[in-house]
N, C-alpha and C positions, 0 to 999 in steps of 0.2 A: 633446475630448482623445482623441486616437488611442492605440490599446492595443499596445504590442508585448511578446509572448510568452517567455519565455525555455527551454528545457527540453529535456533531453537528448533526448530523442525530438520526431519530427513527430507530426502530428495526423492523418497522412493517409498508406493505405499505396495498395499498387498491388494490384489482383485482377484475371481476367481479363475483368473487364467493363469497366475501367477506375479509375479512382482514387478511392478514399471513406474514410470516417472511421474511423480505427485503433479497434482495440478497448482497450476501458479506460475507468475512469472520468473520466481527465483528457479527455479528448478529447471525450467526450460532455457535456461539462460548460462545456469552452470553447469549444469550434467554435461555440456559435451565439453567444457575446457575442463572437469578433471578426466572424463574420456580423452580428451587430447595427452593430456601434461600428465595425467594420474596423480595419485595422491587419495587424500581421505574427506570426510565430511563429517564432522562431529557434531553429532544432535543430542537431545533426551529423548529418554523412553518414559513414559508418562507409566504412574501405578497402573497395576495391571496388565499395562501390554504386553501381549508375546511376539514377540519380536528379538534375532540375537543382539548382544552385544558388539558381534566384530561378525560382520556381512559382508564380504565381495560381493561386486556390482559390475554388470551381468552375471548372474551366475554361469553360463557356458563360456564367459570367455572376459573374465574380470578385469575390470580398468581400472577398479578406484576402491577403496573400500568404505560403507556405514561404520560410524563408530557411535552406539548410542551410549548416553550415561548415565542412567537408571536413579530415577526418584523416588524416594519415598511421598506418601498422603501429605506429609507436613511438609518434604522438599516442595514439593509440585506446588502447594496450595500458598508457601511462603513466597516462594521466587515469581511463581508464574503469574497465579490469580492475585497474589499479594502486590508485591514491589513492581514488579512490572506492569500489570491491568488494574489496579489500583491506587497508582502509588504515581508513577511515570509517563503511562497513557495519559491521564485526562491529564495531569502537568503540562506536558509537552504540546497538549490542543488548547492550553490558555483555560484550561477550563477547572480552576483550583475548586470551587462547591462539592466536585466528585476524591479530591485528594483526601486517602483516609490514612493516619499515624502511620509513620512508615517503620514506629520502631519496634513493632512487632514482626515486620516481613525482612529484615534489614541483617539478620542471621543466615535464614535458609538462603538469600540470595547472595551474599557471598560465599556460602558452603559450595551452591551449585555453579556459582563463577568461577572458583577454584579446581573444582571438579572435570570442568568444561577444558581450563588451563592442563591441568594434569592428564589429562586424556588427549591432549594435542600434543604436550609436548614428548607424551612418552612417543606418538606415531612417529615426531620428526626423529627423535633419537635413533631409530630404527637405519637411519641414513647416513651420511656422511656430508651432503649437501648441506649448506646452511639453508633453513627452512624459509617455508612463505605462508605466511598464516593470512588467512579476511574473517573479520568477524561480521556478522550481519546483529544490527538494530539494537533497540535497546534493553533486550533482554540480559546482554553481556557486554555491560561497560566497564566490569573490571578486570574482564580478559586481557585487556592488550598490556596492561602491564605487565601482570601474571606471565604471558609471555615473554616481554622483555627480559625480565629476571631470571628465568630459565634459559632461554637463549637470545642475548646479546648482540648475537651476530644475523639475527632473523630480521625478514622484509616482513613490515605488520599492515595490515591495512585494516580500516572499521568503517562499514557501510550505516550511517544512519538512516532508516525508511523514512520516518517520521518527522514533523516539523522540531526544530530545535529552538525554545522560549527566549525570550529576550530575557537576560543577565538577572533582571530585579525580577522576574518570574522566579528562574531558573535556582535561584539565591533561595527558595523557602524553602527548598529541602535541606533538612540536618545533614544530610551525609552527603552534597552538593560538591562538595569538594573532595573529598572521595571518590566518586564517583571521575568527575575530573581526571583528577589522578589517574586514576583507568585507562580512561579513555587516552589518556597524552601518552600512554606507551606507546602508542603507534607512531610509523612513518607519516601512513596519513588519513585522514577521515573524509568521507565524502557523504556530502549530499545534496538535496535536489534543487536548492537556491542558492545563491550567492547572499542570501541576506540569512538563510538558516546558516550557513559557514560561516556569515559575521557574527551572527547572536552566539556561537559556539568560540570564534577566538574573544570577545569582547568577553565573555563566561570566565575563559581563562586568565584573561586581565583582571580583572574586577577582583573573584573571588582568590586566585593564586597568585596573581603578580605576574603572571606570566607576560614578556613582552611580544610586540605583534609587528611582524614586519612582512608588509603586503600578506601573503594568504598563510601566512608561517607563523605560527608559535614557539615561539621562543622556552624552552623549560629544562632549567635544570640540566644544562649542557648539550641539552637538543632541539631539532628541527623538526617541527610536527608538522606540514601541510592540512588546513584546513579548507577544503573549495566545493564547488560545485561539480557532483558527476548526474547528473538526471537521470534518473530510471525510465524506461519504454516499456513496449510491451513486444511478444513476437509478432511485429507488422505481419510477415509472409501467411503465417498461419491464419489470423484472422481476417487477413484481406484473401485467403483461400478458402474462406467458409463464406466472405458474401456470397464466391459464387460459386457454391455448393448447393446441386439442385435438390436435396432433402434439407438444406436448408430455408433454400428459395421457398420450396411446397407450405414446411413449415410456417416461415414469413406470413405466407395468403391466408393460411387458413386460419392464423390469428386475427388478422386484419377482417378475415371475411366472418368471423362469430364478435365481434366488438358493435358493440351498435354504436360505432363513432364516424365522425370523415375524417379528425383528426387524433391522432394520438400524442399526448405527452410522456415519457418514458422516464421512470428512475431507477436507479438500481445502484445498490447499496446494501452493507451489512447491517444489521442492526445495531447500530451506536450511536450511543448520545451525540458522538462529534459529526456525524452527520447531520443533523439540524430535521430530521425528518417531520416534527412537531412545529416550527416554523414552516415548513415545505407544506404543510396539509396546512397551517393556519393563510398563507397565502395563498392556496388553491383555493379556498375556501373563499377569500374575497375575489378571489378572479371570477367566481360564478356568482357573486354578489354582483360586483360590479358590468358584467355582461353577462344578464341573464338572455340574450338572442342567440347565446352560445350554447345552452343548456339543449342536451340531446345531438350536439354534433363537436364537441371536444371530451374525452374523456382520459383521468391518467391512468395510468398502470405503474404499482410499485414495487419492486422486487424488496424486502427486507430479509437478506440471508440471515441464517441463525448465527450466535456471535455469543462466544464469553456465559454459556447461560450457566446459571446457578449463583452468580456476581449480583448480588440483590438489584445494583442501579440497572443493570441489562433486565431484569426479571421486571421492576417495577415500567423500564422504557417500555417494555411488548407490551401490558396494560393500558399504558397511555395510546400509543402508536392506534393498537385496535380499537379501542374508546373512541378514538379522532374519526377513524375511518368509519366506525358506525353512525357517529354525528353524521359527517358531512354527507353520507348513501343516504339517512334516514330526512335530511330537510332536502336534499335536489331531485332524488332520483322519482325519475316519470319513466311510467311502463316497464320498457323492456332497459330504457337508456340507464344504467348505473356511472357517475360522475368519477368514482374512484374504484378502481381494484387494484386489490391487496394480497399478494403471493407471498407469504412468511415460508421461505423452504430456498432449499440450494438450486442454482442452474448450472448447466452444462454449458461449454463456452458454445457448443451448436446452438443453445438453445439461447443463450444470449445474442450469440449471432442474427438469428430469428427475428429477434424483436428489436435490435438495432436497425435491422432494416426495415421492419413495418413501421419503427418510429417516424412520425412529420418531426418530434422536438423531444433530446434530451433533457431532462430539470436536474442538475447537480448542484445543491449549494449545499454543502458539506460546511460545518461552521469553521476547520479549520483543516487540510487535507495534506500532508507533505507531498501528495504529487497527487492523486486519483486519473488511477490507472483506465478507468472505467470510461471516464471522456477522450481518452488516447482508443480504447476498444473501439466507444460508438462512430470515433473521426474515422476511422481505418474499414469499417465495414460498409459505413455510410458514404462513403469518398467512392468505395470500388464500387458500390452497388451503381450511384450515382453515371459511372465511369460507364454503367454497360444502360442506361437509359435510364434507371431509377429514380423517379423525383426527387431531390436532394432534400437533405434532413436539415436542422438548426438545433444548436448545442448552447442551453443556459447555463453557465458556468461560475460557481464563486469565484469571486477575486481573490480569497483566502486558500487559494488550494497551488499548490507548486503548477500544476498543468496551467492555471491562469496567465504564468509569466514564459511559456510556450506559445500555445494554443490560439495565438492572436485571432483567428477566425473565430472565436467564442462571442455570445454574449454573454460580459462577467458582470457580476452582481455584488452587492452588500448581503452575504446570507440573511445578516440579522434584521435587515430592510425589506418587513414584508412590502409592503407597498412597491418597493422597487422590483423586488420579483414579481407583483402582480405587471406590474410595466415591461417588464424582462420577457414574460412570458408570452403577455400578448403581441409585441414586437416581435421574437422570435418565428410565431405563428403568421406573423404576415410581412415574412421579408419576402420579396421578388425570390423567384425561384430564378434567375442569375444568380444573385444577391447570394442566396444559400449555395447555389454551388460556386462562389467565389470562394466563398468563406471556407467549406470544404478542401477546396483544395488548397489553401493555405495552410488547414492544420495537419493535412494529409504531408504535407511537405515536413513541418516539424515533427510528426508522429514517424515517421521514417527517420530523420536524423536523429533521432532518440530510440531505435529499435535495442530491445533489449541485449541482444548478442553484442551490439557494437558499445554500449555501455559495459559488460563486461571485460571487454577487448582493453577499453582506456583504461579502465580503472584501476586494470591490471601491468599494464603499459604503462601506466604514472604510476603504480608503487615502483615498478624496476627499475625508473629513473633515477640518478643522484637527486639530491635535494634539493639540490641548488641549480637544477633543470629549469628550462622556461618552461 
């Protein structure tokens, strides 16, 4: 059975040595089962791009083929930055203030879902197998239907990233049920909680009638499985960069230019639903509150760029820097600076780096469907640890999917400055046992959630009957 891809993004970017595997966990996770199975990957092509339409991958000795579907200014700006990054994003993070009319983006995005459909199904027809389609996120939830009606006899699967709202959230979209409908074409949908898979069959109930028996929806003469498959990351790779000696170099000579003893570490894209504004208003009483800190604690924040030209992202980077020049401009003595601020992309060496100079991660993302980034820090942190390296300690929201892994975390109330000012100072003074106990507890879940072997199942339970255990 031949595998065809579904997902806003390709797998595959361009450098100048020539074409290779996007960075990200999705990419590194699937590139080799369509290398294995073969089959296709159907993305968009954003305005502008030069890039073809129909690309074999590798090109010296092709497995799989890109199939991009080309946007126009109004597609891209409808579907993408519209309905999706304005519409669905902050929806889906509980955070409705950022939801803008969705009945102006609510065209192009099903133009380009139909699009998406149409360009999978013509691949599968090329065959005689009955096909295997995955959709990834929620950029395309009215694919799976789309498919079903085309092909009948196709195994559908839809991968949610993101957190999925509880029913009376989820209910203020107009086209909520719609939407719905989309999604229930499939066999089965996964995501990273068993409570985001209940908010998703209870959705179904509530707004369609659909009935709910154990992790199945019931609809309209079908069996939809709704559950928990967890996303990882690639364990082996980034537990191969702690101990990477241009990594290790790198590590030192960040640690040895900080005028700190301790380091707290964030990193994060820049998004409202990261809490970053909270995160600086709690650091900011941590050095209120222990001022004998001041000169030997300092954070460091990565805020990758994100979504810009989307006014709320444009107006966040104003506030974020604003915070950041407050809190330099009342603490900072001498040479000691209390916060620095990286607005720019990292390499995952180069995150690797600072995982390991970290004493303490600070993650409290206000709502997070898994954050991948406390799975990166436990895995770098773990091996470094492994070869003698001080152990690190990981603050962690309780609102983020890794929270109901992670158990060697300290989890937080994001919205609880106070509490992260307590989170944080406890983190910094647990027993260096203590920290590496706690390491290697998340190192053990960060491993049974490695991104290949989530692949593996996810794919493993659509080829199941339905009525599989």
């Amino acid at each position: 059975m031949s595998l065809v891809l579904l997902a806003n993004r390709a797998p595959i970017r361009q450098t100048p040595e020539g074409w290779a595997a996007a960075l990200g966990g999705l990419a590194s996770a699937l590139l080799p089962v369509l290398e294995d199975r073969g089959g296709a990957w159907v993305a968009m092509r954003e305005p502008g791009e030069d890039t073809p339409e129909h690309q074999p991958y590798p090109a010296e000795d092709p497995a799989f083929t890109v199939r991009r579907v080309p946007l126009s200014e109004d597609e891209f700006d409808g579907y993408y930055n519209g309905l999706s990054n304005q519409v669905l994003w902050p929806l889906s993070h509980y955070l409705v203030e950022y939801v803008l009319p969705e009945r102006r983006f609510r065209e192009a995005y099903r133009t380009v879902n139909r699009r998406f459909a149409e360009a999978a199904l013509e691949i599968a027809a090329a065959s005689d197998d009955a096909p295997q389609f995955w959709v990834q996120d929620y950029h395309l939830m009215m694919v799976p239907a789309l498919l079903r009606e085309g092909r009948p006899d196709a195994r559908i699967g839809h991968f949610w990233h993101i957190p999925w709202p509880a029913p009376e959230v989820f209910r203020i979209l107009p086209s909520a049920r719609e939407l719905l409908r989309g999604m229930l074409g499939a066999d089965l949908v996964g995501f990273h909680t068993a409570g985001d898979a209940e908010n998703f069959r209870e959705s179904a109930r509530d707004l369609l009638g659909a009935t709910i028996e154990g992790v199945e929806v019931l609809w309209q003469g079908r069996r939809v499985r709704a559950e928990p498959h967890p996303i990882g990351i690639d364990v082996g790779k980034f537990e191969g960069l702690a101990a990477d000696p241009a990594v290790i170099a790198e590590s030192e000579t960040f640690r040895s230019e900080l005028v700190a003893d301790k380091v707290v570490l964030g990193v994060d894209r820049l998004d409202y639903t990261k809490g970053l504004l909270l995160r600086f208003e709690a650091f900011e009483r941590f050095l209120e509150a222990y001022p004998e800190l001041h000169g030997k604690v300092s954070m460091f924040q990565i805020a990758t760029p994100s979504r810009t030209g989307i006014p709320a992202y444009d107006q966040l980077k104003r506030e974020v820097e604003e915070a950041v020049g407050r809190i330099n401009g009342r603490f900072a003595e001498g040479a000691w600076s209390p916060l620095h601020y990286r607005y720019r992309a990292f390499t995952q060496a180069e995150l690797a780096a600072l995982y390991r100079a970290a004493d303490v991660a600070l993650l409290p993302p206000l709502r997070d469907g898994m954050n991948l980034v406390a799975h990166e820090f436990a895995a770098v942190s773990a091996a470094a640890s492994r070869e003698g390296h001080p152990p690190a300690a990981l603050v962690l929201s309780e609102l983020t999917g890794a929270a109901d892994y992670l158990g060697g975390a300290v989890c937080v109330n994001p919205y609880d400055t106070d509490g992260l000012v307590r989170a944080l100072r406890a983190a910094l003074d647990l027993p260096r046992d203590e920290k590496r106990r706690r390491l290697n507890e998340m190192q053990g879940a960060v491993r049974e959630l490695d991104v290949h072997t989530w692949a593996a199942r996810f794919l493993d339970r659509l080829d199941a009957p339905a009525d599989a255990a």
